[in-house]
DRENROZA-696790 format. One record per residue (C-alpha): x, y, z; residue number from 1. Coordinates in steps of 0.25 Angstrom, whole numbers. Each point is the difference from the previous one (the first is absolute). Layout:
<nodes>
<node east="X" north="Y" up="Z" num="NUM"/>
...
</nodes>
This chain:
<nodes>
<node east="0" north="0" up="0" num="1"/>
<node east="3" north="13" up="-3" num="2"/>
<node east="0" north="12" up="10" num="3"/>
<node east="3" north="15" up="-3" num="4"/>
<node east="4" north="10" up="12" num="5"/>
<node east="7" north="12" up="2" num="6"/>
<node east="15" north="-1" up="-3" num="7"/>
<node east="8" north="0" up="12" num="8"/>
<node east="16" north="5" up="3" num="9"/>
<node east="2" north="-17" up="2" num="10"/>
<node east="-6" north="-2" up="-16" num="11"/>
<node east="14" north="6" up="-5" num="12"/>
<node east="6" north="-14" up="-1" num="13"/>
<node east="-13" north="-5" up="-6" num="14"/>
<node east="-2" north="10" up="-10" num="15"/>
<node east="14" north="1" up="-5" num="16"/>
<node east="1" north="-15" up="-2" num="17"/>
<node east="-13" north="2" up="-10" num="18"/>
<node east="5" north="12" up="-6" num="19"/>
<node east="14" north="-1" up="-3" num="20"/>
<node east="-4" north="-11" up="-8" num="21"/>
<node east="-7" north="6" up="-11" num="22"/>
<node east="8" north="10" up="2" num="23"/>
<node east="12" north="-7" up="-5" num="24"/>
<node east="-8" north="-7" up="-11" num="25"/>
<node east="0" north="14" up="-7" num="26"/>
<node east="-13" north="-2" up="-8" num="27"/>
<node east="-12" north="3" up="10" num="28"/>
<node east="5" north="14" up="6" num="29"/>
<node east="7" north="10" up="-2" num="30"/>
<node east="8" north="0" up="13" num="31"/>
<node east="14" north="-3" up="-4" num="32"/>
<node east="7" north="-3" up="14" num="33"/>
<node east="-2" north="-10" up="11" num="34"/>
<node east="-4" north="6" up="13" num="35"/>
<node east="6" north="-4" up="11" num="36"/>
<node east="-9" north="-2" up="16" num="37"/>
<node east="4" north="12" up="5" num="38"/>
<node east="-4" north="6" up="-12" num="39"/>
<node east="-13" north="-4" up="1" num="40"/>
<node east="-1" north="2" up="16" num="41"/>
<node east="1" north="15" up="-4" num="42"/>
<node east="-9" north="-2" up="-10" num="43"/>
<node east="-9" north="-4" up="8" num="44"/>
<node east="2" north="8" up="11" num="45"/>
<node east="-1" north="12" up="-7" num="46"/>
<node east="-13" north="-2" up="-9" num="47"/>
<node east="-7" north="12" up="-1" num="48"/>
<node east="-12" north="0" up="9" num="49"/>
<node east="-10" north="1" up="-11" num="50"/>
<node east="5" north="-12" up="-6" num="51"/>
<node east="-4" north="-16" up="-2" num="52"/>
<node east="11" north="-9" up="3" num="53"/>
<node east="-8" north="-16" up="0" num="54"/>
<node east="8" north="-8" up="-1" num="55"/>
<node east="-6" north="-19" up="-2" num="56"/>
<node east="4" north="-11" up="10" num="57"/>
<node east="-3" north="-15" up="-6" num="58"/>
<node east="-4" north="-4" up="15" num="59"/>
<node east="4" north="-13" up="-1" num="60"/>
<node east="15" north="4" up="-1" num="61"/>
<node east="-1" north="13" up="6" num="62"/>
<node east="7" north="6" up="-12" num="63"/>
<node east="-1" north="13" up="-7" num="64"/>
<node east="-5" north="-4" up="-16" num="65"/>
<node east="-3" north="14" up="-4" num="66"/>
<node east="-2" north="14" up="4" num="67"/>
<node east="-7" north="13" up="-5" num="68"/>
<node east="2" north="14" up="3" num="69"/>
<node east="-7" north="14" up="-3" num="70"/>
<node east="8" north="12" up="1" num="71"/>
<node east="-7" north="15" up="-1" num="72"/>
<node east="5" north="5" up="-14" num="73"/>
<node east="5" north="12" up="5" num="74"/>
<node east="0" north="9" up="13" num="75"/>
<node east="6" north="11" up="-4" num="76"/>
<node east="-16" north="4" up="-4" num="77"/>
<node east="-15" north="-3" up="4" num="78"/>
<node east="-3" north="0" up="-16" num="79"/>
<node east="2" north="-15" up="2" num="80"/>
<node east="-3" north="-5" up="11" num="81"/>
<node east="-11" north="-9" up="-5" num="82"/>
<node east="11" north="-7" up="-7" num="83"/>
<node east="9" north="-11" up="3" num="84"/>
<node east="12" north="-9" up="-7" num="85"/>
<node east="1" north="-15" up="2" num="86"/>
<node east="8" north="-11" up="-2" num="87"/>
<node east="-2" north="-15" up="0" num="88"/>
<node east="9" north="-12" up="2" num="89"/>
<node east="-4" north="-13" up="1" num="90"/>
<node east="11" north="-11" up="5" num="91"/>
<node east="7" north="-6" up="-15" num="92"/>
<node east="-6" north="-15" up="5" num="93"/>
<node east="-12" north="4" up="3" num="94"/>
<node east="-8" north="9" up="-10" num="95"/>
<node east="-14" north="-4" up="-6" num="96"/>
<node east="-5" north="-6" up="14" num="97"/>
<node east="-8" north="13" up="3" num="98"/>
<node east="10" north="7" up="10" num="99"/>
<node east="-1" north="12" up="-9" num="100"/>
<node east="-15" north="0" up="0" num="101"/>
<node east="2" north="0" up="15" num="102"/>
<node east="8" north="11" up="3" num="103"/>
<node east="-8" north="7" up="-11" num="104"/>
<node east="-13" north="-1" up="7" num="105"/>
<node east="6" north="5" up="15" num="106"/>
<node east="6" north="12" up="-9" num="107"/>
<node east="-11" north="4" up="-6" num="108"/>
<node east="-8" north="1" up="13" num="109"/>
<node east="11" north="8" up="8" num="110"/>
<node east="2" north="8" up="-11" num="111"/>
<node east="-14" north="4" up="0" num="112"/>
<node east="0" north="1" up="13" num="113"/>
<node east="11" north="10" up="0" num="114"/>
<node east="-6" north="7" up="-10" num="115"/>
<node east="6" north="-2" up="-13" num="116"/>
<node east="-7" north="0" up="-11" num="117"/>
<node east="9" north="-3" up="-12" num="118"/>
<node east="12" north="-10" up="2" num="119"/>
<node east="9" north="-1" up="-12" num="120"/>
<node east="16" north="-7" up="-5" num="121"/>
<node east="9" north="-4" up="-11" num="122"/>
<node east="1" north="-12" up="-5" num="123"/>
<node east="11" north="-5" up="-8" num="124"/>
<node east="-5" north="-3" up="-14" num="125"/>
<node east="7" north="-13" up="0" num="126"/>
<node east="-7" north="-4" up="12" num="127"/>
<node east="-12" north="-6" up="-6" num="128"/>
<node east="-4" north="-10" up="13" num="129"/>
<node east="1" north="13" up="6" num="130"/>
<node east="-8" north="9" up="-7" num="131"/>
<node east="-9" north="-9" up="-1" num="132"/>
<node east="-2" north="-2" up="15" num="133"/>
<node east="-3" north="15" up="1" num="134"/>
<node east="-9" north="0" up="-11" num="135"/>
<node east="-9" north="-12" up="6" num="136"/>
<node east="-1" north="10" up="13" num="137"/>
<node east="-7" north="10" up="-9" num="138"/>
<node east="13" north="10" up="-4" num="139"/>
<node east="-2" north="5" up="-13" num="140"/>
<node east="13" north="5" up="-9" num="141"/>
<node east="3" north="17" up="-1" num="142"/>
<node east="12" north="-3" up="-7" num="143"/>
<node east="14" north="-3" up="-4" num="144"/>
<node east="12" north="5" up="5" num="145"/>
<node east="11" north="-3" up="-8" num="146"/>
<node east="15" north="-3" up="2" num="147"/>
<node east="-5" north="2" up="15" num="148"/>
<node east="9" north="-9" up="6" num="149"/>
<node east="14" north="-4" up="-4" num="150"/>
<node east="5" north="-12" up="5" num="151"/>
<node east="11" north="-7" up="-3" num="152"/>
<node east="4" north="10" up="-9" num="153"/>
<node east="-12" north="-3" up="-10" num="154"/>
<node east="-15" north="9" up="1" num="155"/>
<node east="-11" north="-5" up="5" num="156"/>
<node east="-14" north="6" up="-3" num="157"/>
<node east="-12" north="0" up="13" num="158"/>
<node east="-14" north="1" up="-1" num="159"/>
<node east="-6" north="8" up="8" num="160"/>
<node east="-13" north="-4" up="6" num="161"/>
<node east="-12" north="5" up="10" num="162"/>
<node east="-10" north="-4" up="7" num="163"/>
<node east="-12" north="9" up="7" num="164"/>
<node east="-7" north="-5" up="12" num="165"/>
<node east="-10" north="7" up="1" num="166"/>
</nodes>
């Protein structure tokens, strides 16, 4: 079974050892470079107080399989505080078992909750398992931003994505 809760300070280990991962097999984000525990202690520890930080326990392991945040998209305004940028990472072994769908629905309440109305990302356009996984959670496409990313030394485009929740 599956369980989302609030991530904590003691997820660090857990989150990095899903998200280093992807992040080393260079085609599902545009992170570049591992992160290390204490990286992600302050992180965590400094999440802004308008954010969503959930992260999926498999309860009958006790491990961390995925993890989703919301951030505000800028407070250096009010203009957009209705807005907020997620991301998503689902542990490499464990996709297409609904742990996205999961973290999905407890964002999309607390986000509401919180008031935001408008939750929005890029996507990079050679992540289709990806985009399609924000798509079936009702995003639509605004558009494409090319050579947006360079990894490796070689341009990758995103998408970039929404999703109202009013």
């Amino acid at each position: 079974m599956i369980e989302v809760r609030d991530a904590r300070l003691d997820d660090a280990g857990g989150i990095v050892a899903v998200l280093n991962p992807i992040i080393a097999a260079r085609v599902y984000s545009a992170l570049d470079t591992a992160v290390s525990v204490e990286e992600e202690r302050t992180f965590i520890r400094d999440f802004p107080a308008r954010g969503i930080f959930h992260v999926a326990i498999d309860t009958s392991t006790d491990r961390i399989v995925g993890f989703q945040d919301v951030s505000p998209f800028a407070e250096y305004t009010h203009a957009f505080d209705h807005v907020g940028v997620i991301g998503t990472y689902v542990d490499l072994e464990r996709r297409r078992q609904g742990i996205a769908t999961r973290l999905f629905a407890a964002t999309f309440e607390a986000a509401r909750r919180m008031g935001y109305e408008k939750i929005f990302t890029y996507v990079r356009a050679d992540n289709d398992a990806g985009l399609r996984t924000y798509l079936h959670q009702g995003f639509r496409t605004v558009g494409t931003a090319e050579r947006h990313a360079k990894i490796d030394g070689r341009y990758v485009d995103e998408i970039v994505i929404e999703k109202l929740l009013l």
